[in-house]
N, CA, C and O atoms as a printed pandas DataFrame, in Angstrom:
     atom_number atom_name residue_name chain_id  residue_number  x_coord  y_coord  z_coord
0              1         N          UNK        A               1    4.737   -1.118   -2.992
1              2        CA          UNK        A               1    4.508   -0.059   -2.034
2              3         C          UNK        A               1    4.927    1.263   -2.670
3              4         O          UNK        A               1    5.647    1.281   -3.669
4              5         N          UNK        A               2    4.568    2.134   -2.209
5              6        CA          UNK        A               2    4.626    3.684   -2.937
6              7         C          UNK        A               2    5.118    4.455   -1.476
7              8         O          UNK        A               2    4.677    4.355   -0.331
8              9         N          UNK        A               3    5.961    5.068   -1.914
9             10        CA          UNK        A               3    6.966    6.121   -0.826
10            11         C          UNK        A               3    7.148    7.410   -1.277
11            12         O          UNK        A               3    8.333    7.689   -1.460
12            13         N          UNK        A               4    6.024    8.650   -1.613
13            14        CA          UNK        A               4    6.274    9.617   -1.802
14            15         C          UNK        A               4    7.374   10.705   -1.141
15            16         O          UNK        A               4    7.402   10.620    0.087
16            17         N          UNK        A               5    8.298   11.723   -1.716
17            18        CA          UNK        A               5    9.081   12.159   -1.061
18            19         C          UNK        A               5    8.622   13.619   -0.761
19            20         O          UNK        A               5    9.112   14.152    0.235
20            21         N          UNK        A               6    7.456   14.542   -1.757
21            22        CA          UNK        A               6    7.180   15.955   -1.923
22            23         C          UNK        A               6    5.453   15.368   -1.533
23            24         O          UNK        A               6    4.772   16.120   -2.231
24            25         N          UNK        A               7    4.751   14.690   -0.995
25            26        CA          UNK        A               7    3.595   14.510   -1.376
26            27         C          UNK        A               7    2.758   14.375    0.099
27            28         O          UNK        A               7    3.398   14.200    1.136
28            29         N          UNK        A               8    1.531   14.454    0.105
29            30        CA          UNK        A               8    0.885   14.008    1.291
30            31         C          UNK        A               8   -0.642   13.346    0.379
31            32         O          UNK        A               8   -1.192   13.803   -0.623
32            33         N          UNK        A               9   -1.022   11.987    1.304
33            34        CA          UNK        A               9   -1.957   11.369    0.701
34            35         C          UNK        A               9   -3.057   11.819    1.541
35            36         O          UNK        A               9   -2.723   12.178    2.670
36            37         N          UNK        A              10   -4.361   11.885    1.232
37            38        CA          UNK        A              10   -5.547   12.045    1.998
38            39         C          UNK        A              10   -6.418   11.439    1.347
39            40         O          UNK        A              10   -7.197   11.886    0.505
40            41         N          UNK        A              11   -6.226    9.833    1.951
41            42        CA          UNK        A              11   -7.815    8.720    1.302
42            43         C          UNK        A              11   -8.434    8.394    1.529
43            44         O          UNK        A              11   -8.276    7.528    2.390
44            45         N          UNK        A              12   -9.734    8.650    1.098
45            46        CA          UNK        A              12  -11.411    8.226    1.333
46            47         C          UNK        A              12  -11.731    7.245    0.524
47            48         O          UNK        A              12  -11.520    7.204   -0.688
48            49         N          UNK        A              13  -12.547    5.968    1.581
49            50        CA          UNK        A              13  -12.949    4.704    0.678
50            51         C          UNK        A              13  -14.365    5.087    0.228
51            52         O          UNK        A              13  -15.294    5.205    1.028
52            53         N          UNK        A              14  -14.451    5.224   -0.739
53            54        CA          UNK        A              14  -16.106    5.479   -1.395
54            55         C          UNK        A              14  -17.098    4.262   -1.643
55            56         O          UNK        A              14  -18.292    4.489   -1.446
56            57         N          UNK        A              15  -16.636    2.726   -2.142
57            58        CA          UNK        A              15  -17.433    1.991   -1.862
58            59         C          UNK        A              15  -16.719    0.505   -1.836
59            60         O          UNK        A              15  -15.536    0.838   -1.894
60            61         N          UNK        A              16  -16.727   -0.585   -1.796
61            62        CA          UNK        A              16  -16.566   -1.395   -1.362
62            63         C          UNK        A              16  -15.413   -1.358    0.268
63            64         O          UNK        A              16  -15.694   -0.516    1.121
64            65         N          UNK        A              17  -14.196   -2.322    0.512
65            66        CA          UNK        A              17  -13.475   -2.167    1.435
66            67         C          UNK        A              17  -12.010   -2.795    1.174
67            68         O          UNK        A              17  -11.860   -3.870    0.593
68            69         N          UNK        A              18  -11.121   -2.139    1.584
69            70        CA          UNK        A              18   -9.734   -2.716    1.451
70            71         C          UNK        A              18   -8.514   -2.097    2.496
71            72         O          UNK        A              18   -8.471   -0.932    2.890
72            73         N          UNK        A              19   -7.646   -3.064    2.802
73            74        CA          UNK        A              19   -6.838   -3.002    3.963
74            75         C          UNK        A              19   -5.689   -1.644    2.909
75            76         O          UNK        A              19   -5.273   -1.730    1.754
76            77         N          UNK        A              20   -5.504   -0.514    3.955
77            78        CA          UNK        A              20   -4.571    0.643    3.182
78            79         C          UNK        A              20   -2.764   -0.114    4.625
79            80         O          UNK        A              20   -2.673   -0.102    5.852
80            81         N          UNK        A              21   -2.131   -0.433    3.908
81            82        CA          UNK        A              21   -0.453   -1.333    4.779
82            83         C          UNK        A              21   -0.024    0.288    4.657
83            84         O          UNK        A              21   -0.096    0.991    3.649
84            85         N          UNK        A              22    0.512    0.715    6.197
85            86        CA          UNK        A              22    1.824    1.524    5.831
86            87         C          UNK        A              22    2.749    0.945    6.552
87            88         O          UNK        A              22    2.250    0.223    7.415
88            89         N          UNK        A              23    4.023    0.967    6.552
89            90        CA          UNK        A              23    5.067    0.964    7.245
90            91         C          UNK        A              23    5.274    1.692    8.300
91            92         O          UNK        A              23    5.309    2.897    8.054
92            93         N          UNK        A              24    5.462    1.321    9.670
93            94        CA          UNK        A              24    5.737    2.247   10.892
94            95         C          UNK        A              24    6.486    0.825   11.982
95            96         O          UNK        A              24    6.231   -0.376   12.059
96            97         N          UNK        A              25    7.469    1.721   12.679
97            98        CA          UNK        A              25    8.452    1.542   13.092
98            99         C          UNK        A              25    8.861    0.256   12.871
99           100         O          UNK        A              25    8.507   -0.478   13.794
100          101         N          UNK        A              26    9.475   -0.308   11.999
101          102        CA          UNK        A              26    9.879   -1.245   10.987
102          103         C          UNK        A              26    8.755   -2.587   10.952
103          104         O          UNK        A              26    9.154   -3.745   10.824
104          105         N          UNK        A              27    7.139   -2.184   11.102
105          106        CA          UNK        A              27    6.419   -3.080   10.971
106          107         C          UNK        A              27    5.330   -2.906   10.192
107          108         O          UNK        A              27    4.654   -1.958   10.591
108          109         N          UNK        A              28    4.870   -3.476    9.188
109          110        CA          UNK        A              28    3.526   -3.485    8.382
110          111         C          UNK        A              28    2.594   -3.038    9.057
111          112         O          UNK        A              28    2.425   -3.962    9.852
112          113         N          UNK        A              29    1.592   -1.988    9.404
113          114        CA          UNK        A              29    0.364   -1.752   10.254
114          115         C          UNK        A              29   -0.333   -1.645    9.247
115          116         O          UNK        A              29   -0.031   -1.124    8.174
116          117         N          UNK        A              30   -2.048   -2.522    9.801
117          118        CA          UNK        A              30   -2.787   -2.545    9.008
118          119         C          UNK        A              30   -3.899   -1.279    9.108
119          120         O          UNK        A              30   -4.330   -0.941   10.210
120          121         N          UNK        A              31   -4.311   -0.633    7.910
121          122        CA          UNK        A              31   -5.389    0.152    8.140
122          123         C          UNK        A              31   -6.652   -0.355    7.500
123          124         O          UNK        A              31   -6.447   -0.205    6.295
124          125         N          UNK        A              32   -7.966   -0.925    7.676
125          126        CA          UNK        A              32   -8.710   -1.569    7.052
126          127         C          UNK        A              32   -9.992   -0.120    6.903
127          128         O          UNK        A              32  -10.526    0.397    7.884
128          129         N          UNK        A              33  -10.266    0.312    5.371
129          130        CA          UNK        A              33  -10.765    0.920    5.078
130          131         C          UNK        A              33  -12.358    0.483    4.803
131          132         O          UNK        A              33  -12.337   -0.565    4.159
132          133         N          UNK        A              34  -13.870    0.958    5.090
133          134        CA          UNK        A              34  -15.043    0.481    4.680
134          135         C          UNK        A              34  -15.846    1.370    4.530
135          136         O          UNK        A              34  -15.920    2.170    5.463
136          137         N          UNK        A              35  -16.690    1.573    3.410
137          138        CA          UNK        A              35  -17.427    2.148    3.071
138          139         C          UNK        A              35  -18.703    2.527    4.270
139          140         O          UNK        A              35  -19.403    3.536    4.181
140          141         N          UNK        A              36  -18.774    1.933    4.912
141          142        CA          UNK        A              36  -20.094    1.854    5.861
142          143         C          UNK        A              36  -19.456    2.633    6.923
143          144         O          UNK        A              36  -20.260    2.890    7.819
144          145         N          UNK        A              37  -18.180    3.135    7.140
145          146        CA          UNK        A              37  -17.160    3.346    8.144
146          147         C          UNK        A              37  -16.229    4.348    7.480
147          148         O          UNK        A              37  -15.085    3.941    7.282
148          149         N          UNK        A              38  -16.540    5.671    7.076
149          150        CA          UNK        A              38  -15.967    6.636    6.357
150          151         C          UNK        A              38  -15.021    7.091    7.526
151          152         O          UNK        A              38  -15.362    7.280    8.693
152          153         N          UNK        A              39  -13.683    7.241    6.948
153          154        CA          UNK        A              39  -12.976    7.796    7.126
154          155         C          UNK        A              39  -11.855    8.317    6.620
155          156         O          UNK        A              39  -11.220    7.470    5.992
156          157         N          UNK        A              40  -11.337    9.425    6.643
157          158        CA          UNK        A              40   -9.990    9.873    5.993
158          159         C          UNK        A              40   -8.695    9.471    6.539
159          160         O          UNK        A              40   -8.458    9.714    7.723
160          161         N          UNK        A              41   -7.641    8.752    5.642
161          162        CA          UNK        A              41   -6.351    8.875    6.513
162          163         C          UNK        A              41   -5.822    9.357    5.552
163          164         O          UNK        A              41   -6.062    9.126    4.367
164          165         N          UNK        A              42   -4.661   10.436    6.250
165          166        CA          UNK        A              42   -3.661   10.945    6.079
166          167         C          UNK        A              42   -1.771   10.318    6.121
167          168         O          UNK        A              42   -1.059   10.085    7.098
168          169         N          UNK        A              43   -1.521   10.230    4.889
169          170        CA          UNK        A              43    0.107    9.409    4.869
170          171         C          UNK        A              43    1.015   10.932    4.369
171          172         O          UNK        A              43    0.821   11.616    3.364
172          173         N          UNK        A              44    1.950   11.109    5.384
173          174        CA          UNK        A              44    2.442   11.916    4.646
174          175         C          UNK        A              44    3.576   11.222    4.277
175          176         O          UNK        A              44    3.777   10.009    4.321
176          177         N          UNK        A              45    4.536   12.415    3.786
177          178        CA          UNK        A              45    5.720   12.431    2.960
178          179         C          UNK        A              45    6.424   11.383    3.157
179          180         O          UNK        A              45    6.158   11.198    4.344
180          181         N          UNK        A              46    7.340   10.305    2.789
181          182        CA          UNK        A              46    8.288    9.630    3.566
182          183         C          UNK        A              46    7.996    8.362    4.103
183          184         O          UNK        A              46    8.934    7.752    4.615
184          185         N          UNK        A              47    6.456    7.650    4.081
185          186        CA          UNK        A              47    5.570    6.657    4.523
186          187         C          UNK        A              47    5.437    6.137    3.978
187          188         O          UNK        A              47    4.447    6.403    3.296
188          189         N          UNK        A              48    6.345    4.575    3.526
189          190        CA          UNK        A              48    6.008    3.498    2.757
190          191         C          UNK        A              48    4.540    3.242    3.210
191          192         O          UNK        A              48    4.174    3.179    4.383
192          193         N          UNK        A              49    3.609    3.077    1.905
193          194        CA          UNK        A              49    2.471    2.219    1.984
194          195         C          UNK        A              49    1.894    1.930    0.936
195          196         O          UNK        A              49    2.217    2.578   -0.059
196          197         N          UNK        A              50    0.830    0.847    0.797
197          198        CA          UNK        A              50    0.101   -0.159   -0.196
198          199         C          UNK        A              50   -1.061   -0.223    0.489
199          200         O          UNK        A              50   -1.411    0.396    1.493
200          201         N          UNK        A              51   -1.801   -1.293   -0.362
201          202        CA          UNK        A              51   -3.354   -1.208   -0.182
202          203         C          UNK        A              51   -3.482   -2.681   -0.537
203          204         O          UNK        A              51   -2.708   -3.067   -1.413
204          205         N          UNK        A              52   -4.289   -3.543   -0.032
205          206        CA          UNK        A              52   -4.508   -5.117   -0.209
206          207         C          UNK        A              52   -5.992   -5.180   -0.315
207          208         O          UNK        A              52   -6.586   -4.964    0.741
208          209         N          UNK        A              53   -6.778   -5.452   -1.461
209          210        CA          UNK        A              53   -7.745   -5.341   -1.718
210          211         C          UNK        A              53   -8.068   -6.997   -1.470
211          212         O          UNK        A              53   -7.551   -7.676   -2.357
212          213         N          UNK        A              54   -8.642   -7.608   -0.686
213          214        CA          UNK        A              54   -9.388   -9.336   -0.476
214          215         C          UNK        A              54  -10.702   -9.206   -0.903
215          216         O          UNK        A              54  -11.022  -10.279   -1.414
216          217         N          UNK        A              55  -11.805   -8.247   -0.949
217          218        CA          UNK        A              55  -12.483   -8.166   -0.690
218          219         C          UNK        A              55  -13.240   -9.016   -2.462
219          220         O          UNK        A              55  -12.505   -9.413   -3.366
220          221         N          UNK        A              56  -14.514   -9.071   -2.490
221          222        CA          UNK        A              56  -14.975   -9.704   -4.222
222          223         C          UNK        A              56  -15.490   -8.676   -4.850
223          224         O          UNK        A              56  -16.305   -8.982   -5.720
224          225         N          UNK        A              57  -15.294   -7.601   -4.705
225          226        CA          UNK        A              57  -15.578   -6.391   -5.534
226          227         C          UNK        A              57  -14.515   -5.258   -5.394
227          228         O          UNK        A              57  -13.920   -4.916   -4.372
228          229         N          UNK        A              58  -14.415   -4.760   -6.643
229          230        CA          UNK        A              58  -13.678   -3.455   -6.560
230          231         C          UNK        A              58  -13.440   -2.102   -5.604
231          232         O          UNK        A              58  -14.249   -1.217   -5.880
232          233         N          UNK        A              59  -12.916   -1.908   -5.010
233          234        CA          UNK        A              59  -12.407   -0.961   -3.984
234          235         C          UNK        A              59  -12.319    0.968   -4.943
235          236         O          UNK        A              59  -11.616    1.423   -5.845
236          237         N          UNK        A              60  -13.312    1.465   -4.182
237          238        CA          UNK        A              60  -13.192    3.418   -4.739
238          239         C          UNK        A              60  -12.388    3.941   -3.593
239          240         O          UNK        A              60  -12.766    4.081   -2.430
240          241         N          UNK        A              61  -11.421    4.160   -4.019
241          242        CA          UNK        A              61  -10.631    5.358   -3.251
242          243         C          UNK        A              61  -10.628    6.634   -3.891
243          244         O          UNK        A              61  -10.654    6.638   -5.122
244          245         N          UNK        A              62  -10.601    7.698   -3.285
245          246        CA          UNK        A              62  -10.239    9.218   -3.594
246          247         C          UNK        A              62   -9.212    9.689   -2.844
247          248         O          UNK        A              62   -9.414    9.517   -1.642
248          249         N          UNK        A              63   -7.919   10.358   -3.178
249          250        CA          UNK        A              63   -7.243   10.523   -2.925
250          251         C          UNK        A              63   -7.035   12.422   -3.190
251          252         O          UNK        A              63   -7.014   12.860   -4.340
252          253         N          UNK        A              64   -6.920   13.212   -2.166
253          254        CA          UNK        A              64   -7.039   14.300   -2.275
254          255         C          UNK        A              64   -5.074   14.614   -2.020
255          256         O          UNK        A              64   -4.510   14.477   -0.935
256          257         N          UNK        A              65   -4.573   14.922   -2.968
257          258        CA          UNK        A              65   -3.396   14.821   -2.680
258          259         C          UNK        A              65   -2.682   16.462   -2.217
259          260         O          UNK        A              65   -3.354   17.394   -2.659
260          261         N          UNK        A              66   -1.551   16.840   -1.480
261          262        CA          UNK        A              66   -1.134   18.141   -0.529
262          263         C          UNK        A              66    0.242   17.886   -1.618
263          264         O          UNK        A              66    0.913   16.901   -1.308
264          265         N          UNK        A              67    0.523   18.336   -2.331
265          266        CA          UNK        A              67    1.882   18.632   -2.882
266          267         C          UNK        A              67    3.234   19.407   -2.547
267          268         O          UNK        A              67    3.022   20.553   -2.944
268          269         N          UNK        A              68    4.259   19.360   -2.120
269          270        CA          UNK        A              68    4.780   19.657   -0.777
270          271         C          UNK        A              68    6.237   20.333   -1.797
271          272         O          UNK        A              68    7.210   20.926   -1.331
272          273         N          UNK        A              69    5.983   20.019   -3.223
273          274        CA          UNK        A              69    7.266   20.553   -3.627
274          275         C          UNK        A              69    6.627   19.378   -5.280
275          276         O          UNK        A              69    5.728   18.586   -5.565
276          277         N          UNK        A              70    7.787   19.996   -5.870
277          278        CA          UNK        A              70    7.750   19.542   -7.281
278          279         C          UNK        A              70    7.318   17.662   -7.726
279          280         O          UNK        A              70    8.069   16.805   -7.260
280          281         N          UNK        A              71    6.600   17.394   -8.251
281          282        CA          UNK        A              71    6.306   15.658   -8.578
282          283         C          UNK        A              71    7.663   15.499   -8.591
283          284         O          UNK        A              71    8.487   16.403   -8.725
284          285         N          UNK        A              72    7.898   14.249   -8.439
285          286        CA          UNK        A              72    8.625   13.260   -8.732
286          287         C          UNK        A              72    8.142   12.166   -9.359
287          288         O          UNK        A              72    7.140   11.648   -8.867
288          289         N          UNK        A              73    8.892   11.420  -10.888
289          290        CA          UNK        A              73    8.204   10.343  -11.425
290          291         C          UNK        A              73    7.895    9.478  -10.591
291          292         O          UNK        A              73    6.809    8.897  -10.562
292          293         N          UNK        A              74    9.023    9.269   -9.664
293          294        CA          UNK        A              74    9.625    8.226   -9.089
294          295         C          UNK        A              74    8.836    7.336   -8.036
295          296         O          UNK        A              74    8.661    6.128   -7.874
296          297         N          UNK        A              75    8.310    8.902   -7.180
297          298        CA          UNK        A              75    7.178    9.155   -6.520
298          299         C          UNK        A              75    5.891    8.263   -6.529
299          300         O          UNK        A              75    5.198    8.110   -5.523
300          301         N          UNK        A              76    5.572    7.571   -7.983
301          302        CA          UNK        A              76    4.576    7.296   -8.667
302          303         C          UNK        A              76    4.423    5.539   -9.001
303          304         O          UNK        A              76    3.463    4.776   -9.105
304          305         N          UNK        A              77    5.821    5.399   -9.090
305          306        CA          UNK        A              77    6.367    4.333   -9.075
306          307         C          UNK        A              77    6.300    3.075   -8.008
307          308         O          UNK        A              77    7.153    3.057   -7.120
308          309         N          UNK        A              78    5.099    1.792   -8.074
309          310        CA          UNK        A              78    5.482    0.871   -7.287
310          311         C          UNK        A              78    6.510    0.234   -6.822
311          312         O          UNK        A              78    7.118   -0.455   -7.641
312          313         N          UNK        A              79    6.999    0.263   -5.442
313          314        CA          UNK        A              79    8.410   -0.743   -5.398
314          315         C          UNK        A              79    8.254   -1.648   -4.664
315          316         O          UNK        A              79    7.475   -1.401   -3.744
316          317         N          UNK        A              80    8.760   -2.815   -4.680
317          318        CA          UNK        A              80    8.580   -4.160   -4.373
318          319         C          UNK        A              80    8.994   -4.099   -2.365
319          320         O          UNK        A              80    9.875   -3.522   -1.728
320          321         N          UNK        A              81    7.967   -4.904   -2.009
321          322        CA          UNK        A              81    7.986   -4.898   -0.273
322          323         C          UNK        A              81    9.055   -5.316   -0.303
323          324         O          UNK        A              81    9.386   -6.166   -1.131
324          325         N          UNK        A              82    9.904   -4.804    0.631
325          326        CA          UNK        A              82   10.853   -5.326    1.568
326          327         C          UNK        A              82   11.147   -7.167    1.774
327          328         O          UNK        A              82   10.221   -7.785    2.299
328          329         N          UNK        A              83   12.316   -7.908    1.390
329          330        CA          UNK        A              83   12.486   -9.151    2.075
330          331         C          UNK        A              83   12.114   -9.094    3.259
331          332         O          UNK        A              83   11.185   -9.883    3.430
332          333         N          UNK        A              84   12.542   -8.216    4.715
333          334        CA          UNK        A              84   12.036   -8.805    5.488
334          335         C          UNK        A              84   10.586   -8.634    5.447
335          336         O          UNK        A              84   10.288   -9.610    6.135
336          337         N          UNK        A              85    9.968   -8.338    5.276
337          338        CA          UNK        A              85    8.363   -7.813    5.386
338          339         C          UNK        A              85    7.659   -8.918    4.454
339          340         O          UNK        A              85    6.437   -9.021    4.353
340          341         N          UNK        A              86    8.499   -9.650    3.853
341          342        CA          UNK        A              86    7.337  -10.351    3.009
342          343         C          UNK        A              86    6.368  -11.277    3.823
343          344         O          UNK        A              86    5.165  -11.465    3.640
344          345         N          UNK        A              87    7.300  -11.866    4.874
345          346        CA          UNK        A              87    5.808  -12.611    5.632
346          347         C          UNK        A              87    4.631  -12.101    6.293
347          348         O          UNK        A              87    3.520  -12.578    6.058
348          349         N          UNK        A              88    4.868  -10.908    7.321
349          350        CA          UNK        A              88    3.725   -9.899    7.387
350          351         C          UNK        A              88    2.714   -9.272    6.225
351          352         O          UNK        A              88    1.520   -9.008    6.365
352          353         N          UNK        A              89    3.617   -9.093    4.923
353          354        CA          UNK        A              89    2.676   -8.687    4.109
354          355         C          UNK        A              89    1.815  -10.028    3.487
355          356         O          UNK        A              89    0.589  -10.012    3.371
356          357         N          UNK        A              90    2.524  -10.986    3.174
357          358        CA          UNK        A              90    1.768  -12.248    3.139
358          359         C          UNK        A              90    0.875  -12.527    4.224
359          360         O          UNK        A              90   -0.071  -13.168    3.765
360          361         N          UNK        A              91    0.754  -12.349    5.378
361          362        CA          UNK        A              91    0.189  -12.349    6.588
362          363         C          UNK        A              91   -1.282  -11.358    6.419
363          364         O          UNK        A              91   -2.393  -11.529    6.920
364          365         N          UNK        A              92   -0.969  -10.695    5.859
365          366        CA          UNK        A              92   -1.921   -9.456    5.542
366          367         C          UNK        A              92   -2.610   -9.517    4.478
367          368         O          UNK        A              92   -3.532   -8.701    4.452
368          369         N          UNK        A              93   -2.478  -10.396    3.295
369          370        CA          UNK        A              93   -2.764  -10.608    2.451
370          371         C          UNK        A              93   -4.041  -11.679    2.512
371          372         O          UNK        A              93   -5.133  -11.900    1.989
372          373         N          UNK        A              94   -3.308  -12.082    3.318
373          374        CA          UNK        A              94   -3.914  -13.928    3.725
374          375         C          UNK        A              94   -3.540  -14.856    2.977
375          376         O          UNK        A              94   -4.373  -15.667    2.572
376          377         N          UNK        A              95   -2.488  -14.934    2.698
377          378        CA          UNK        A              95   -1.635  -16.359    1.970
378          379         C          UNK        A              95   -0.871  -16.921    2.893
379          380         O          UNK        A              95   -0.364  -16.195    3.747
380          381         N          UNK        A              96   -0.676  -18.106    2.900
381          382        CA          UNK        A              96    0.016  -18.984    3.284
382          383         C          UNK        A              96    0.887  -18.793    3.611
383          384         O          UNK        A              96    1.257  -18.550    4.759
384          385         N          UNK        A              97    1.703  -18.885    2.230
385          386        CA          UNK        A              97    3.095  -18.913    1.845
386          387         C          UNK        A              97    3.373  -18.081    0.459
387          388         O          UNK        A              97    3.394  -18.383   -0.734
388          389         N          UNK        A              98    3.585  -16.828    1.249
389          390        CA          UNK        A              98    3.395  -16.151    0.058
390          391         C          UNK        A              98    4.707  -15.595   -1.341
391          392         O          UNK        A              98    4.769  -14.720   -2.205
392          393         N          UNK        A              99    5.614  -16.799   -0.815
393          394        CA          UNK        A              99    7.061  -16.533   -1.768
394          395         C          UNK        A              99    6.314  -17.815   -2.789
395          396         O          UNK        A              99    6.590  -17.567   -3.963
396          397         N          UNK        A             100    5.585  -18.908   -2.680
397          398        CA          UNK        A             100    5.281  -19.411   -3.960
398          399         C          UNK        A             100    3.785  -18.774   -4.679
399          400         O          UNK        A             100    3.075  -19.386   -5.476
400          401         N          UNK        A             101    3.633  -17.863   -4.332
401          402        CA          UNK        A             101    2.669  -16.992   -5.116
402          403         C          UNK        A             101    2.825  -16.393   -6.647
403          404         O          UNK        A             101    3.710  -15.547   -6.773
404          405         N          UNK        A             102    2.460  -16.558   -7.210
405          406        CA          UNK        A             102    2.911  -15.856   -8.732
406          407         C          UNK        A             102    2.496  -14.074   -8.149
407          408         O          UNK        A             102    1.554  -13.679   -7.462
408          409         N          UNK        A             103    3.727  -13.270   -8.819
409          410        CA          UNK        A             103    3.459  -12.088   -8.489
410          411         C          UNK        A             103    4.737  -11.533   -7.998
411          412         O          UNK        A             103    5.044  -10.346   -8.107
412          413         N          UNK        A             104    5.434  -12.407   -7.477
413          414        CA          UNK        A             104    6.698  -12.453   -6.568
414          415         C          UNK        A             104    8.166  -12.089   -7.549
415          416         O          UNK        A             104    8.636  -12.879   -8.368
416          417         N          UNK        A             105    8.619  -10.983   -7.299
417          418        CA          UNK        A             105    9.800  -10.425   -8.550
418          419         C          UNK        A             105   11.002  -10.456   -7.782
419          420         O          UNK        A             105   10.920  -10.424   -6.554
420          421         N          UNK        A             106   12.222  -10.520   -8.415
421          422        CA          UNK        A             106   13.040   -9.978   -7.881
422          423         C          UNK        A             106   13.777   -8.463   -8.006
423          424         O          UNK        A             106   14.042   -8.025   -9.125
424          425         N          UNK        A             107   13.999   -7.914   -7.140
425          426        CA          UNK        A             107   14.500   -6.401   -7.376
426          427         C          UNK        A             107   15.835   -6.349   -6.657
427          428         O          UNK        A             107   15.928   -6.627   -5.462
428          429         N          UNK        A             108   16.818   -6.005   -7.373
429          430        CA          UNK        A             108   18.224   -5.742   -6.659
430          431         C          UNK        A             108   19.128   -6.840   -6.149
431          432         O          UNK        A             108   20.300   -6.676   -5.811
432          433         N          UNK        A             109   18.349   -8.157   -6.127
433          434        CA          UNK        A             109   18.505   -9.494   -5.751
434          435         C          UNK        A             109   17.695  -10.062   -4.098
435          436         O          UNK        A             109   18.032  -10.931   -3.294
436          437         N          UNK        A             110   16.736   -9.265   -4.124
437          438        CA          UNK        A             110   16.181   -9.566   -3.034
438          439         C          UNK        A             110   14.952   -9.607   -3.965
439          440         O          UNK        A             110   14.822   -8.990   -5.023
440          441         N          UNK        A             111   13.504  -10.992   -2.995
441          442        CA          UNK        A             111   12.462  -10.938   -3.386
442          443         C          UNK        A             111   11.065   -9.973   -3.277
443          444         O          UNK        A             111   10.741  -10.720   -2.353
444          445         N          UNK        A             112   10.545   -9.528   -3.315
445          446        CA          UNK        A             112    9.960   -8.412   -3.251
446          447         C          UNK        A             112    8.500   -8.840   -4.217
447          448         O          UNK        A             112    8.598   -9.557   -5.213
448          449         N          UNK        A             113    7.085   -8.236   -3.703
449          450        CA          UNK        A             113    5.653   -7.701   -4.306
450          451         C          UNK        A             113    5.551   -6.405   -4.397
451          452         O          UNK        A             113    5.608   -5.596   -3.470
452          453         N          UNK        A             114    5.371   -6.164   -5.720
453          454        CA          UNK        A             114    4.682   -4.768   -6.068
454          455         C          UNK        A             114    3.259   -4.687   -5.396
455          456         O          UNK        A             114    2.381   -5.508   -5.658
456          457         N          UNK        A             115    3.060   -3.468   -4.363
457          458        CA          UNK        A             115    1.455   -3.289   -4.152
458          459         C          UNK        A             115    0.863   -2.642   -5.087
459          460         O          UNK        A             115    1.275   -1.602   -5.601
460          461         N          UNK        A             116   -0.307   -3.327   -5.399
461          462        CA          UNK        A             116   -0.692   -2.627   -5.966
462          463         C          UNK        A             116   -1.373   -1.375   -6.077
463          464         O          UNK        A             116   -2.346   -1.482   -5.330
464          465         N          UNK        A             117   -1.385    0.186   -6.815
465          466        CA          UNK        A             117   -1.652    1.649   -6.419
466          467         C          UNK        A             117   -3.201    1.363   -5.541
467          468         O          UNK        A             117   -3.043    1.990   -4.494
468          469         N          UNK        A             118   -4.159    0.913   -5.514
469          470        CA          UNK        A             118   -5.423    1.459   -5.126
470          471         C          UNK        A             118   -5.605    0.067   -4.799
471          472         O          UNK        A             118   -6.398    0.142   -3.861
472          473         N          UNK        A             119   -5.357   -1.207   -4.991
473          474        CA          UNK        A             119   -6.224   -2.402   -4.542
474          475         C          UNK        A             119   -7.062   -3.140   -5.084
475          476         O          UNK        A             119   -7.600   -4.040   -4.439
């Protein structure tokens, strides 16, 4: 998941489709993005979110980004979902059981998935 701190996202799906996860009030909400179904969402500053691409073709996003103060590397940087969240995001994913998934890291001593930037 990606948590900008100076940044605002503004993303348009250009062609295939993929679910955009943010975090809101301590629950995974899904946003399902489709080409046939243009629309812009807006994540600002401070909004854990990822993108879960299921779909059998590659996902175009454009991302028109609002810069709110100086980059941060850090900014840029995937960090691994939340322990509690892993079953919702597995849920969202559509796996099973998604702690025996290859993909699954540990960070800090908790288990955690990197989302991946675009899907």
């Amino acid at each position: 998941m990606f948590c900008h701190r100076h940044q605002t996202d503004q993303l348009i799906l250009l062609r295939g489709w993929l679910d955009l996860v943010v975090l809101q009030n301590a629950r995974l909400e899904r946003i399902t993005l489709r080409e046939d179904e243009p629309v812009m969402v807006r994540i600002p500053p401070g909004v854990p979110h990822g993108a879960i691409n299921n779909g059998r073709q590659s996902a175009t996003v454009v991302n028109a980004v609002i810069r709110h103060g100086p980059s941060d590397p850090l900014d840029f940087r995937s960090r691994p979902v939340p322990a509690s969240l892993l079953g919702q995001w597995g849920a969202l994913a559509g796996e099973r059981d998604p702690a025996d998934r290859p993909g699954w890291e540990e960070s800090n001593g908790r288990r955690g998935r990197s989302a991946p930037a675009g899907g």
